[in-house]
Structures are given as C-alpha cells and as structure tokens.
PAROLUM-887828 format. One record per residue (C-alpha): z, x, y; residue in one letter. Coordinates in nm, 2 decimals, always signed. Last residue first. Example, Ala and Ser with C-alpha at 12.3 -4.5 7.8 and 13.67 -1.06 7.14 Angstrom:
residues 2
+0.71;+1.37;-0.11;S
+0.78;+1.23;-0.45;A
This chain:
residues 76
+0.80;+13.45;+16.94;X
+0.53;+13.53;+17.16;X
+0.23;+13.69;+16.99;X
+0.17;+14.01;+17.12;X
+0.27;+14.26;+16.85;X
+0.26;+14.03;+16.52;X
-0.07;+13.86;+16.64;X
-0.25;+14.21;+16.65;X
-0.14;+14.32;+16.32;X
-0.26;+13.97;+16.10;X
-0.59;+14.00;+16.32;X
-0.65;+14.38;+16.23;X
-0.54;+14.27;+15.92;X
-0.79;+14.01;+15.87;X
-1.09;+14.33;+15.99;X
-0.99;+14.45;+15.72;X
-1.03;+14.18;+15.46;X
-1.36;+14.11;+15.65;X
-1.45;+14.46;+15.63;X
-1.41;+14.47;+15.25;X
-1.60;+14.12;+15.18;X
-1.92;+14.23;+15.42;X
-1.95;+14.55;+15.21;X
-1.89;+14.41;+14.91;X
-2.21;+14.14;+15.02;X
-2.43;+14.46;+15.18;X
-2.39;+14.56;+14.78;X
-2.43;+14.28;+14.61;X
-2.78;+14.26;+14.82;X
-2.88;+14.62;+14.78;X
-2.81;+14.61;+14.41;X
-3.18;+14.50;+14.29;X
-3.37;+14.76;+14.53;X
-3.15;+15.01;+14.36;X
-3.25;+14.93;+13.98;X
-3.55;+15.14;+14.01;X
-3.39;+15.47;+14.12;X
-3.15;+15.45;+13.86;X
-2.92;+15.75;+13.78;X
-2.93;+15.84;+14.17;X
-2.91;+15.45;+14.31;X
-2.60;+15.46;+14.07;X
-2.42;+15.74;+14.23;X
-2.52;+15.59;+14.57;X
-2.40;+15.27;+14.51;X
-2.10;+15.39;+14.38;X
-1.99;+15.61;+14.70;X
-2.14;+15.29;+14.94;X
-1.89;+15.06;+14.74;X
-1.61;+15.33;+14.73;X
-1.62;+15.46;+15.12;X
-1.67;+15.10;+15.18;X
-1.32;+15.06;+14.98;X
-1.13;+15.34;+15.12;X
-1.20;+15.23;+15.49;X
-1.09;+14.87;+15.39;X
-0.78;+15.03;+15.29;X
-0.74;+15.22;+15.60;X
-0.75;+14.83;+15.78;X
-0.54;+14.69;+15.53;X
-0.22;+14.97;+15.63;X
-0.24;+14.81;+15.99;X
-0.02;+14.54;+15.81;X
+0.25;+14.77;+15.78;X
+0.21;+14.89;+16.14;X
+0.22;+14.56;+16.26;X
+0.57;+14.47;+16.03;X
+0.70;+14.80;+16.15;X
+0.63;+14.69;+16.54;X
+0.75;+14.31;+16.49;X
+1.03;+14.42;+16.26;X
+1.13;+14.68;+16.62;X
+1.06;+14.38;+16.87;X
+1.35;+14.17;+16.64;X
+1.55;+14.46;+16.65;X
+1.58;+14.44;+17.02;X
C-alpha cells in the first residue's frame, strides 16, 4: 500500500509543473503586453519570441502532465 500512496504524492508533486506553466504564460503574455504598451512599434518584432515562450512553457507543462500520468497508471 505505501507504494500506491509515493505514486499518488509523487503525481501530485509533479502536477505542481503544470500551475507553473500557468504562472509563466500568465508572465510572458503579462510582459508582452506591458512592453507592446511602451512600444507600439517594437510589438510586431516580439510576436515571434513571444508565441516561441509560449510554446517552451506549455511544453514543460504539458511534460508534467506526462511525468504525472505515468506515475498513477503505469504498472510497476
């Protein structure tokens, strides 16, 4: 039995990534915006690293998504 309880605490430690990736597109989109507003001309110019940080953070999140999901069902 405790091996089914690590697997559950190490899943909902790993679920941790996923409301970190949420905290950094609320950051990337948050700076882009703030810098969009100070300069309107250099926005057009970001829009590329930005969709790429945005890519980059929901990948990482989307990894722990993966990293949680194989804890809980994979047969050990």
């Amino acid at each position: 039995m405790e091996l089914d309880a690590a697997n559950a605490i190490g899943a909902g430690i790993a679920c941790i990534g996923m409301g970190a990736a949420g905290i950094g597109v609320g950051s990337i989109f948050g700076n882009y915006l703030a810098g969009a507003i100070r300069n309107p001309a250099a926005a057009d110019g970001q829009f590329g690293r930005l969709i790429f940080g945005f890519a980059v953070t929901e990948a990482l999140g989307i990894f722990s998504l993966l990293i949680a999901l194989l804890l809980l069902f994979a047969n050990s």
